[in-house]
DRENMISE-440041 format. One record per residue (C-alpha): x, y, z negated. Coordinates in pm, whole numbers, padded with zeros to 5 digits, always signed. Each point is the difference from the previous one (the first is absolute). Layout:
XYZ;...
//
This chain:
+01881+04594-07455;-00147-00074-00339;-00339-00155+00178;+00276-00231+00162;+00183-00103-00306;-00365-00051-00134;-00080-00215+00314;+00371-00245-00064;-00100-00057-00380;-00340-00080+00093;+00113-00254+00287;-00291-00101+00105;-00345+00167+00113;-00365-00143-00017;-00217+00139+00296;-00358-00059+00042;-00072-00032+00420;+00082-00247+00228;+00069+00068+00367;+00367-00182+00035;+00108-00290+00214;+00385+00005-00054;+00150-00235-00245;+00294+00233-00092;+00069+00401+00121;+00337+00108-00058;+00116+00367-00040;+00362+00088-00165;+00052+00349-00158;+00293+00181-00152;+00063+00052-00377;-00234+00307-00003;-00266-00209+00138;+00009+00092+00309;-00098-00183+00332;+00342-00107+00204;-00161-00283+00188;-00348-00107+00140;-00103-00327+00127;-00215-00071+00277;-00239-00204-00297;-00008+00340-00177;-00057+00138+00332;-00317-00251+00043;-00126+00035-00339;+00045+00361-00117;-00022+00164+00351;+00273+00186-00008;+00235+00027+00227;+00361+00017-00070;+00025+00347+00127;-00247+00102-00244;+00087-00187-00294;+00400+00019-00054;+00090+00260-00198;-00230+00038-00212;-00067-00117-00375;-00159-00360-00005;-00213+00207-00259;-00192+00122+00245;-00169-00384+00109;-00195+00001-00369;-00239+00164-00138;-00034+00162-00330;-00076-00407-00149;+00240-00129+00225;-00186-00145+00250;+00158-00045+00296;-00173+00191+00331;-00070-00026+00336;+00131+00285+00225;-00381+00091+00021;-00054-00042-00348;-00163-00289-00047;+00187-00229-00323;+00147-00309+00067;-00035-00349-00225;+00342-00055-00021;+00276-00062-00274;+00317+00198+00025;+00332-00060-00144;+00331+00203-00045;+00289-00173-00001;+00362+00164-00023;+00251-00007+00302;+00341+00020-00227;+00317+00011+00189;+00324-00006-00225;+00025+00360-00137;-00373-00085-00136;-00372+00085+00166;-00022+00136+00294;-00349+00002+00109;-00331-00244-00038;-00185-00250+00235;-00378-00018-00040;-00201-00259+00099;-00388+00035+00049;-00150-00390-00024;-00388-00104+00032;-00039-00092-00399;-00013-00355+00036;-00248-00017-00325;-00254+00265+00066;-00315-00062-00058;-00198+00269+00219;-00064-00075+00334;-00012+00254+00292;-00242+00273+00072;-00191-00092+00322;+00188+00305+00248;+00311-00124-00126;-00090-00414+00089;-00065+00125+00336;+00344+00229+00029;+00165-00344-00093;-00194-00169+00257;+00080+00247+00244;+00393+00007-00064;+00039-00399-00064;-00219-00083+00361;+00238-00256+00155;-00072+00197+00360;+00078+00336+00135;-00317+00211-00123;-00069+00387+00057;-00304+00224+00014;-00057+00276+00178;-00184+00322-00057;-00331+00108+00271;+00269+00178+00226;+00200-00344+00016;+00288+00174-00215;+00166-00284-00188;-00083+00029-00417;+00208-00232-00138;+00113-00324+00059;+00108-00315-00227;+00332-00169-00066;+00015-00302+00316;-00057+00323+00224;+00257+00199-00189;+00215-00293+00084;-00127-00088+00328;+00017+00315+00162;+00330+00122-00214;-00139+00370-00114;-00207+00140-00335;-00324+00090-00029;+00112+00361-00082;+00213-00008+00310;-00273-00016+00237;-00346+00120-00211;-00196+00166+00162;+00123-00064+00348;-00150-00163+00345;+00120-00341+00085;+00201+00128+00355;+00121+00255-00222;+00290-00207-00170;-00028-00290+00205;+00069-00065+00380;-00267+00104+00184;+00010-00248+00280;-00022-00333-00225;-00244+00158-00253;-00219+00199+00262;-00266-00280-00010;+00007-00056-00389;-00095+00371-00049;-00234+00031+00272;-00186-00312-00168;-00010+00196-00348;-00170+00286+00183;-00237-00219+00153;-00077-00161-00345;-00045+00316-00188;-00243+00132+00302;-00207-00326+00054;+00035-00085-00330;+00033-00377+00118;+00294-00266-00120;+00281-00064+00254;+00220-00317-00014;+00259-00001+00273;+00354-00206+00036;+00296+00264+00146;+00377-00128+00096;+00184+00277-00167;+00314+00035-00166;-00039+00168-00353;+00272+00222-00104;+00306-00123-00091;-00077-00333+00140;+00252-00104+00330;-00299-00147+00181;-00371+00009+00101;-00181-00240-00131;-00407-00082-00085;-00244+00130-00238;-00339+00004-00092;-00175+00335-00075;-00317+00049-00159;-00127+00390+00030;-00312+00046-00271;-00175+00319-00046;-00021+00102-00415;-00335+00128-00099;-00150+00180-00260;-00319-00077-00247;-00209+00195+00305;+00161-00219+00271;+00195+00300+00145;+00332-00144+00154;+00265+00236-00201;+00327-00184+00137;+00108-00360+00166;+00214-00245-00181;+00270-00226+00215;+00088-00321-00081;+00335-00180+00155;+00072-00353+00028;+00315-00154+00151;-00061-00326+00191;+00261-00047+00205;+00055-00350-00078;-00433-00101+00048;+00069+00220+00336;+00266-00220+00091;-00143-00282-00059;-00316+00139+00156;+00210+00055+00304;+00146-00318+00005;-00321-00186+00020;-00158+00228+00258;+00302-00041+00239;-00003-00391-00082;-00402+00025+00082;+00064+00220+00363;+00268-00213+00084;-00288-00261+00019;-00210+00150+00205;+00224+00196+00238;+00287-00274+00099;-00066-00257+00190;-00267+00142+00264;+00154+00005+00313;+00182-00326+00012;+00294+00138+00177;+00334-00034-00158;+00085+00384+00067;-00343+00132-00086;+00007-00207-00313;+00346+00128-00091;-00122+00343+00073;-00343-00027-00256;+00232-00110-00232;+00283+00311+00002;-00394+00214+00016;-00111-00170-00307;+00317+00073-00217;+00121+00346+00145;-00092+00283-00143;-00143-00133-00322;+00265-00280-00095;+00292+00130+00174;+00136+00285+00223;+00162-00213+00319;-00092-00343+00062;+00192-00271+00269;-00087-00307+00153;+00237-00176+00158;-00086-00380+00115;+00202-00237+00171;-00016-00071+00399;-00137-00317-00037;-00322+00149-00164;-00108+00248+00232;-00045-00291+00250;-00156-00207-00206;+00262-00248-00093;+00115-00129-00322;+00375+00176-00086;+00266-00234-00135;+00141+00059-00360;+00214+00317-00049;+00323-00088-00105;+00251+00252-00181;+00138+00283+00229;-00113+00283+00284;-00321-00077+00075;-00176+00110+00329;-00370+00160-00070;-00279+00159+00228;-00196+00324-00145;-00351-00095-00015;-00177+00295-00196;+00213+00325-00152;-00210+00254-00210;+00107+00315-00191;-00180+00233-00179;+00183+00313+00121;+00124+00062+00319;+00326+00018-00155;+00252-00221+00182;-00065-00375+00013;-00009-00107+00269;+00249-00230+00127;-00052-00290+00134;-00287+00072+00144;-00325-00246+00036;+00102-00218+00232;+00399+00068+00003;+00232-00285-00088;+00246+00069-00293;+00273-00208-00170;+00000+00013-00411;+00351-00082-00143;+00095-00264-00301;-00018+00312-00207;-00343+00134+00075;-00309-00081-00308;-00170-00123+00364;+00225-00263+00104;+00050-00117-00383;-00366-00064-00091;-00017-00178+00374;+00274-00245-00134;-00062-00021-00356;-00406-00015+00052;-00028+00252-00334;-00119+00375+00000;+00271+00253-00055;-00040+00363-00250;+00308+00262+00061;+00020+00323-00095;+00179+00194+00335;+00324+00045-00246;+00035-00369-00085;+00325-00115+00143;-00164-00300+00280;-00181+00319+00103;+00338+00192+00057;+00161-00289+00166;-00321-00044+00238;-00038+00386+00101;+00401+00003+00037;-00085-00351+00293;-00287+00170+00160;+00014+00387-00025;-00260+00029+00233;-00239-00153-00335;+00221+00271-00218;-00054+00288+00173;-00388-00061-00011;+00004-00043-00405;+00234+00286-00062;-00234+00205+00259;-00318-00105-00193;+00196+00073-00364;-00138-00380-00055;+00078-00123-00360;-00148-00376-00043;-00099-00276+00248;-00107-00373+00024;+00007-00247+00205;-00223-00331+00030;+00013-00293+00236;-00302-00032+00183;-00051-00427-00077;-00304-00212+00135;-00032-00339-00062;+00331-00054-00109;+00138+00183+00298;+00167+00342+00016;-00143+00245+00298;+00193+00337-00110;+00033+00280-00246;-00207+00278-00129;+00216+00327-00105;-00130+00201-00215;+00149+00352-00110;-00088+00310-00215;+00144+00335+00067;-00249+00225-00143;+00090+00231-00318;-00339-00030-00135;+00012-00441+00023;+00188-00209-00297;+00293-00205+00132;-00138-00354+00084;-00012-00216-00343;-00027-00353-00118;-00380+00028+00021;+00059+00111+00359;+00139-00292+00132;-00240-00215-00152;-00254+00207+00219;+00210+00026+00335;-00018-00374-00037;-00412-00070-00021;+00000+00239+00266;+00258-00175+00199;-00142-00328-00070;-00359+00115+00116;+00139+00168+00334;+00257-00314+00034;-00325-00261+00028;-00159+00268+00283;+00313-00024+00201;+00004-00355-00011;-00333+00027+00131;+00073+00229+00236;+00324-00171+00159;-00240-00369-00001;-00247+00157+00189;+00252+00141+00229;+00137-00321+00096;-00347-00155+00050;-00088+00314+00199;+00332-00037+00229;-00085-00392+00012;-00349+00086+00142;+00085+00242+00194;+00264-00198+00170;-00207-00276+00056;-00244+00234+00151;+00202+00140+00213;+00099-00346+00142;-00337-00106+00017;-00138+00276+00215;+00080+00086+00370;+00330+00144+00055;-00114+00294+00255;-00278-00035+00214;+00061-00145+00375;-00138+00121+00289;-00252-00102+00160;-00182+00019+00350;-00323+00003-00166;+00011+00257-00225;+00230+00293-00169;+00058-00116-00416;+00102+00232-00272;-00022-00104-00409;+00119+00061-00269;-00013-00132-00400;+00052+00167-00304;-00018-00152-00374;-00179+00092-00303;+00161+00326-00108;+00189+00086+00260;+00229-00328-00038;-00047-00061-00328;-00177-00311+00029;-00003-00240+00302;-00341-00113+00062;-00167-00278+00231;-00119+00242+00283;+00130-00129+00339;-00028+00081+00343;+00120-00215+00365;+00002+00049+00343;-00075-00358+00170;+00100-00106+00364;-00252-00220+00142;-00068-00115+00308;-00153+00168+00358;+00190+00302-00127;-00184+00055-00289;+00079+00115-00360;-00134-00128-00353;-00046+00264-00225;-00011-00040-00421;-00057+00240-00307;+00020-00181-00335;-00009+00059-00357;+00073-00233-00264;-00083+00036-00378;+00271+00141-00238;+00343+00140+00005;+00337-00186-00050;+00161-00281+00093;-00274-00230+00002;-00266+00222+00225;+00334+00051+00260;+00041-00384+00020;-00390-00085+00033;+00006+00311+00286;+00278-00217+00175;-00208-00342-00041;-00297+00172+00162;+00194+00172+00242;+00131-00312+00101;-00318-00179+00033;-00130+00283+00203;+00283-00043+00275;-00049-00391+00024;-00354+00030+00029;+00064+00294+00266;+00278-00245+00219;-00329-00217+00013;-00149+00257+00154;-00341-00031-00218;-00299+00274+00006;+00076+00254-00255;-00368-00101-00182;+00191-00334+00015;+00335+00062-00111;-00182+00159-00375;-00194-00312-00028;+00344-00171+00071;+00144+00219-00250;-00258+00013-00252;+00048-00405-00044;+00339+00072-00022;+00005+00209-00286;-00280-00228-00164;+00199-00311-00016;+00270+00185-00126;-00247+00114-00315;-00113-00355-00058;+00414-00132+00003;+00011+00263-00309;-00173-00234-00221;-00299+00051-00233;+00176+00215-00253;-00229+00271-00106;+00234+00204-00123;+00237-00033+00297;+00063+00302+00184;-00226+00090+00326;+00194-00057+00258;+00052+00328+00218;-00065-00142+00327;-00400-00059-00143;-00181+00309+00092;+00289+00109+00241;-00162+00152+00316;+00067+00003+00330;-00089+00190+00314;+00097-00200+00365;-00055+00171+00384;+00095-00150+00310;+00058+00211+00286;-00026-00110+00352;+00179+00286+00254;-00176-00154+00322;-00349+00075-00093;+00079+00241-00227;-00248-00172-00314;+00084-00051-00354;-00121-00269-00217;+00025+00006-00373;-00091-00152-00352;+00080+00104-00357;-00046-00149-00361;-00077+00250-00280;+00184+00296+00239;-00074+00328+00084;-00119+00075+00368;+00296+00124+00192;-00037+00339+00186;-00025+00087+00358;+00120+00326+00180;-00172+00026+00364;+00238+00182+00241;-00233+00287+00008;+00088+00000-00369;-00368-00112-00161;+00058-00280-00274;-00196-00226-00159;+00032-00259-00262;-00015-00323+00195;-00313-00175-00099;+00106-00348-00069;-00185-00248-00259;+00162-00018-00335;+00078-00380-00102;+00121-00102-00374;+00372+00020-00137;+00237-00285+00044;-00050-00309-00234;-00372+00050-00099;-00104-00192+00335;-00343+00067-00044;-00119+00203+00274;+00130-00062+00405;+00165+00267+00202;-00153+00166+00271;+00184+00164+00309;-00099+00359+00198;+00110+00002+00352;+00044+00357+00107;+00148+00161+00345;+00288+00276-00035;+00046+00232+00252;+00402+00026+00092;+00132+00247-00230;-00249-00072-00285;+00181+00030-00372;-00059-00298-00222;+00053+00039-00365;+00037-00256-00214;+00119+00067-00372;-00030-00149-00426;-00262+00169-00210;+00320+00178-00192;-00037+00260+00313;-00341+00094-00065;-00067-00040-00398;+00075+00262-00267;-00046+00106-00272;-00085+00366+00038;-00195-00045+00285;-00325-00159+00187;+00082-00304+00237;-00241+00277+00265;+00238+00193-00066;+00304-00214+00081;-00138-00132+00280;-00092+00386+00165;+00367+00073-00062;+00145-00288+00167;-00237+00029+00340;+00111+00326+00006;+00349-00048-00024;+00016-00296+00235;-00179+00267+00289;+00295+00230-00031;+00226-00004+00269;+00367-00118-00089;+00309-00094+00207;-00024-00400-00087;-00132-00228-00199;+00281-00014-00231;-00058+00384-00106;-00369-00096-00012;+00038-00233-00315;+00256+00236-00118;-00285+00261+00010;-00291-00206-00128;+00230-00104-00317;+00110+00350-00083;-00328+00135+00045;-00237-00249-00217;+00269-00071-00276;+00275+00267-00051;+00073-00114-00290;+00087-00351-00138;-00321-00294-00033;-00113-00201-00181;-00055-00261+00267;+00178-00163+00239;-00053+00138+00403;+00010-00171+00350;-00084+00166+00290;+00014-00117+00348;-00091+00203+00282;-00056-00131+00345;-00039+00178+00340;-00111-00182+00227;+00097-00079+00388;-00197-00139+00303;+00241-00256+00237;-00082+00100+00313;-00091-00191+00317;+00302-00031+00171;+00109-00160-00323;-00264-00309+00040;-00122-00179+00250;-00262-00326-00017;-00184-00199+00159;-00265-00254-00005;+00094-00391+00070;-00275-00247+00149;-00013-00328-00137;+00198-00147+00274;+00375-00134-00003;+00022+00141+00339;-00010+00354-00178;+00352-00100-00203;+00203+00074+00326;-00216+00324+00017;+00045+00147-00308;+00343-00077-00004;+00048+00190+00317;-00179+00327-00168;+00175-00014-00284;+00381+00005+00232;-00144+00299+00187;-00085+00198-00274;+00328-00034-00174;+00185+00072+00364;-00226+00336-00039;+00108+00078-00392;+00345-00109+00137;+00030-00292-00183;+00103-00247+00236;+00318-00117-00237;-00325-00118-00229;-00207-00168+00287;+00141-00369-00046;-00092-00055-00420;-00313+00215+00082;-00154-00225+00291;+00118-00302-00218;-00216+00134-00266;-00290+00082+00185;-00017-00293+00172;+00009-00243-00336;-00284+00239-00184;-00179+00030+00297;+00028-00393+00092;-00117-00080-00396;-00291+00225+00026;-00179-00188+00296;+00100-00348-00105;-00113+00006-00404;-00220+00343-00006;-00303+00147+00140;-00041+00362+00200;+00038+00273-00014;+00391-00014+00048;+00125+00318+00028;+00399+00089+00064;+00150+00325-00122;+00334+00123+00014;+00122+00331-00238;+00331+00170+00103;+00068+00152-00366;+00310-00015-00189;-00013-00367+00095;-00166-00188+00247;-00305-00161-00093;-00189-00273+00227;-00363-00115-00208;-00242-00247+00152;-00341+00003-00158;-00281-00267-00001;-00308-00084-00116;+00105-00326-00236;+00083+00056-00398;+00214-00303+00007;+00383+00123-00021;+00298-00192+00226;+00253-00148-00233;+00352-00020+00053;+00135-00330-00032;+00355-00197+00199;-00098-00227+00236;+00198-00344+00039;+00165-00143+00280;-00286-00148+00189;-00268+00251-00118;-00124+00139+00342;-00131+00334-00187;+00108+00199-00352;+00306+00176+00147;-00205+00325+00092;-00091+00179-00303;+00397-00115-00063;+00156+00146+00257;-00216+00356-00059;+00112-00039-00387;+00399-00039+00166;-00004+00273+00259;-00213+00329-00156;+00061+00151-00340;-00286-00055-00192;-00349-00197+00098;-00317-00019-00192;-00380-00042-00014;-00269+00254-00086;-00368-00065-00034;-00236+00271+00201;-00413+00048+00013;+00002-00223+00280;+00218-00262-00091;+00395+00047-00003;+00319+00107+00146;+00326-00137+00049;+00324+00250+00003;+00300-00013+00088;+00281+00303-00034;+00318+00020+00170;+00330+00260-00049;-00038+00280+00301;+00434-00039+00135;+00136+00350-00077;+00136+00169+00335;+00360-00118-00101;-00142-00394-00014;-00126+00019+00326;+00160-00210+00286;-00098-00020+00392;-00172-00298+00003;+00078-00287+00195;-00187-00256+00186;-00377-00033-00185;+00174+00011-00366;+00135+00285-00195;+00369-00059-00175;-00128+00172-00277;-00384-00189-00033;+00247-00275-00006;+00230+00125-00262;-00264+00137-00215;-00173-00357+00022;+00286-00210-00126;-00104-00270+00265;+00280-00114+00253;+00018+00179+00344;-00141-00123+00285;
//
């Protein structure tokens, strides 16, 4: 008692250490002078806790000078003052106050600088002993992690912490005081007391002694949440990039898009796109109301429920819905699930409701998907997930860069769509609309685009009636995909049938063709930088089989050798010179003439069959023979086969393949005859031409057909020179040819009133269904084709004429 009266009249202490960092410590004690309260700054400074200090006399904190000490003894440079509580009956009790002297002229001793150091460190510090026992820690931990030092000294990490989220940061001290190596390392944990997880940066170093023993670790904490989010931010920005936009389809972009943002961005995320898009098409401006979306791309990071409507599915959004607003207003939408348009929405569409409430979802957004001033859909975006931070103002400003990169890609997407349907359409106009058959030979094909339909190319295939029963067959491939390679493949397509109907050799018909596409390069104009035009370098492979001797002729430009399948089941790669690519016209074409045996396999088919990638052309080739020597019910399941087994999976070039079995007419389906150079032999052959249709039973036919042969016949021995030979095919039509030796070709022309001759060629031209010339070897031959009367056209014919010769005719009856 007396050293405390001493202690009030003296006020005021002078102390000679410094080791303090608090600018005022505050203790209040009772008129005896003893301690009734403790602050946490007298905690801090003095060490004492309040257990250990109240109660006792304040005394007791000096020492026999009055300097004030540290629990552990140490003095303290600090001032203290007593100054009187008085309440109205007089003094109660005293308040003292330990400041830093603000004039003092000694500085610190060094172990004290560094305590100060050590307790002012703006980051959570702490060091730990060679058994990874925590030591002591400094005031941003004390506050960080909401315990004392004394609380947990001398303990393991797990030990007062929760083992799960703090299993790697003690494992990583252990590893630092073994190796005795630095560890930096950037957890998501939540730090006590804290409602979330968020990002820091931890640096684990061992502490050494003078002999460069390791004797404990020291752990350094940083928070950088906000450089992590930002981090984030710019990484998603930078995948979205790379990752959307790679597939141009509308549905696979949407779906890179909900990949890109879910899990990392946000826990469930929608795409819903109006019809118009997924086909291609522009959509019309939303106006305000229910608004009718398709579900391109749904992705949630839990397979808690989300899932309705499902990719694909139709759903209708009400006036209500953040979806339909952003459609009308054009403007991204933030909501937190309790927000009262989010209430009114879940209340219109419970199905929506019921999803959130499942998913305990707290925040959402929702951005228009807009592309060159027009608006394709919405992108919904939703957190659920305890750990994530509702969606914020800097969230929106990130849904929409992300939007805005994925809304350009879709754009793209539906564009190339349309272009793709354009082509594809046209394609499919411009090639043959199911094979016909033919006497000559069985026909099978079948075409397939770049990536498995992704991309119409300018690969074609035909089938080609010509004359004497035989069939013109074409492989070609044009250069490029789109629009523009589908209408060159219908330009040379087209050429390739009128040069056919002129029945031309196929070495010919490419020279033909090769002019063609020539001219049309020089009508581009001398622009350097124009495009090539994809008809130059096209190729093209032409056959022409004849059924009545069984021989094939054929030519190709810059294509690969079709493949042949003997009926034993031997093949071979036709050996047929290879001539230059359309449009480069500077080598000539050169035609193979080779004999099939009936039931021999002709192959014709694009380079896209037989290139890849991953494997040898050999290779290719091997695999091909051997699946076109397997047996299979038709040729149909044939090309089925031969697709499926040398490209399963989609290509990266376009495919034609035409397959062609071929057929032998037999005798009693031709007859001929040689014709002397003597208009006595008219009469002749027209009498061997009536008996041989009275033996096909083809009388009804007998009238046009002896009118026929007796006008080619006639025109042979007046203007040519012999042979003349006379042939007659029974096929699908009746076919009458007369072949000469002359190169000069009959023209059909009207004759006038008094003109004694001209009216033959005209009346053959009036009564048969097509006529034409072809040049042979040996000089030409004339054709003419007439319709075969089905059983139900057939009349008994009366007199010399048949009723229906003369109704098929159009000529009056006699």
């Amino acid at each position: 008692m007396d050293g405390f009266r001493k202690l009030v009249d003296r006020r005021a202490c002078r102390l000679t250490s410094v080791d303090a960092d608090m600018a005022a410590t505050v203790a209040v004690t009772d008129r005896d002078g003893r301690v009734t309260c403790w602050s946490s700054q007298a905690e801090e400074l003095l060490g004492y806790t309040a257990a250990e200090i109240i109660g006792r006399p304040v005394t007791d904190l000096l020492a026999a000078d009055d300097t004030v000490l540290h629990r552990d003894g140490h003095p303290l440079d600090v001032q203290v003052h007593l100054r009187p509580l008085l309440d109205a009956k007089g003094e109660t009790g005293f308040l003292l106050t330990a400041q830093r002297r603000a004039n003092s002229a000694e500085q610190p001793a060094g172990d004290a600088l560094v305590q100060c150091a050590f307790d002012q460190l703006p980051i959570p510090f702490a060091l730990y002993d060679r058994e990874a026992r925590l030591q002591q820690i400094n005031q941003a931990m004390t506050r960080t992690g909401g315990y004392h030092g004394k609380e947990v000294h001398g303990k393991l990490l797990s030990e007062f912490l929760h083992p799960e989220a703090y299993e790697d940061v003690e494992r990583r001290i252990f590893r630092v005081l073994e190796s005795g190596k630095p560890e930096s390392f950037e957890p998501f944990v939540r730090a006590p007391g804290e409602p979330r997880a968020h990002a820091w940066a931890i640096d684990v170093f061992p502490l050494r002694d003078a002999a460069g023993r390791t004797q404990g670790a020291g752990l350094a904490a940083s928070d950088y949440s906000q450089q992590y989010d930002s981090r984030e931010r710019l990484a998603l920005l930078s995948e979205a990039r790379t990752r959307i936009g790679t597939s141009l389809e509308v549905a696979g972009t949407a779906q890179e898009l909900a990949e890109v943002a879910v899990p990392r961005f946000a826990d469930v995320v929608a795409v819903d796109l109006l019809e118009p898009v997924s086909r291609g098409d522009l959509p019309a401006p939303v106006l305000t109301g229910p608004v009718l979306l398709r579900r391109a791309a749904l992705r949630t990071a839990s397979p808690i429920a989300w899932d309705r409507p499902a990719p694909g599915e139709f759903s209708s959004h009400p006036a209500s819905s953040p979806i339909a607003r952003c459609l009308s207003t054009g403007r991204a939408v933030l909501h937190r699930l309790a927000d009262p348009e989010v209430v009114r929405w879940f209340t219109e569409d419970p199905v929506q409701g019921a999803q959130a409430r499942a998913c305990g979802a707290h925040s959402l957004i929702a951005v228009p998907i807009r592309a060159r001033g027009a608006i394709l859909g919405t992108a919904l975006f939703v957190r659920y997930a305890t750990t994530r931070d509702r969606f914020g103002p800097d969230c929106l400003a990130v849904t929409e860069d992300l939007v805005a990169r994925a809304a350009i890609c879709l754009d793209n997407a539906r564009r190339f769509t349309h272009e793709r349907d354009i082509a594809l359409a046209l394609q499919r106009a411009l090639l043959p609309h199911g094979l016909t058959a033919h006497q000559a030979a069985e026909t099978a094909a079948r075409y397939l685009p770049a990536g498995g339909g992704a991309q119409a190319g300018g690969d074609w295939f035909d089938v080609i009636d010509l004359p004497g029963a035989r069939i013109g067959l074409v492989v070609g491939d044009v250069v490029g995909h789109g629009i523009n390679a589908s209408a060159t493949m219908g330009r040379l397509r087209t050429a390739v049938r009128t040069l056919a109907d002129i029945d031309l050799p196929p070495d010919e018909l490419l020279t033909h063709l090769d002019d063609i596409v020539s001219h049309a390069d020089d009508e581009q104009g001398a622009d350097a930088t124009a495009e090539i035009p994809g008809d130059v370098g096209a190729r093209c492979l032409y056959a022409v089989y004849d059924p009545l001797s069984g021989t094939c002729t054929l030519a190709r430009a810059g294509h690969p050798a079709p493949m042949l399948v003997h009926p034993d089941g031997t093949s071979t790669v036709v050996d047929l010179p290879l001539g230059p690519p359309l449009g480069l016209g500077s080598l000539p074409f050169e035609a193979s003439e080779i004999t099939l045996p009936e039931g021999s396999l002709l192959a014709l088919f694009t380079d896209g069959l037989v290139t890849s990638r991953d494997h040898d052309i050999d290779e290719r080739l091997s695999a091909l023979r051997h699946t076109l020597a397997q047996p299979t019910a038709s040729l149909d399941t044939l090309c089925d086969t031969v697709l499926d087994t040398l490209h399963p999976e989609p290509h990266t070039d376009d495919i034609a393949l035409l397959l062609a079995r071929t057929r032998i007419l037999e005798d009693e389906h031709v007859a001929s005859w040689d014709v002397p150079l003597d208009p006595a032999a008219v009469a002749d052959a027209r009498r061997r031409a009536g008996d041989q249709l009275a033996a096909w039973g083809l009388e009804e036919a007998a009238f046009i057909t002896e009118l026929v042969v007796s006008e080619l016949v006639t025109n042979a021995i007046r203007y040519a020179s012999g042979p003349i030979r006379l042939t007659l095919i029974k096929n699908e039509t009746l076919i009458c040819e007369v072949s000469d030796g002359s190169s000069t070709s009959p023209h059909l022309r009207r004759a006038r009133v008094y003109d004694e001759g001209g009216r033959g060629l005209y009346m053959v031209a009036e009564l048969t269904q097509r006529w034409g010339t072809r040049y042979i070897r040996e000089g030409k031959t004339i054709w003419a084709e007439q319709l075969i009367p089905t059983p139900e056209e057939r009349v008994p014919v009366t007199g010399g004429t048949s009723a229906t010769a003369v109704r098929s005719s159009g000529l009056p009856p006699t």
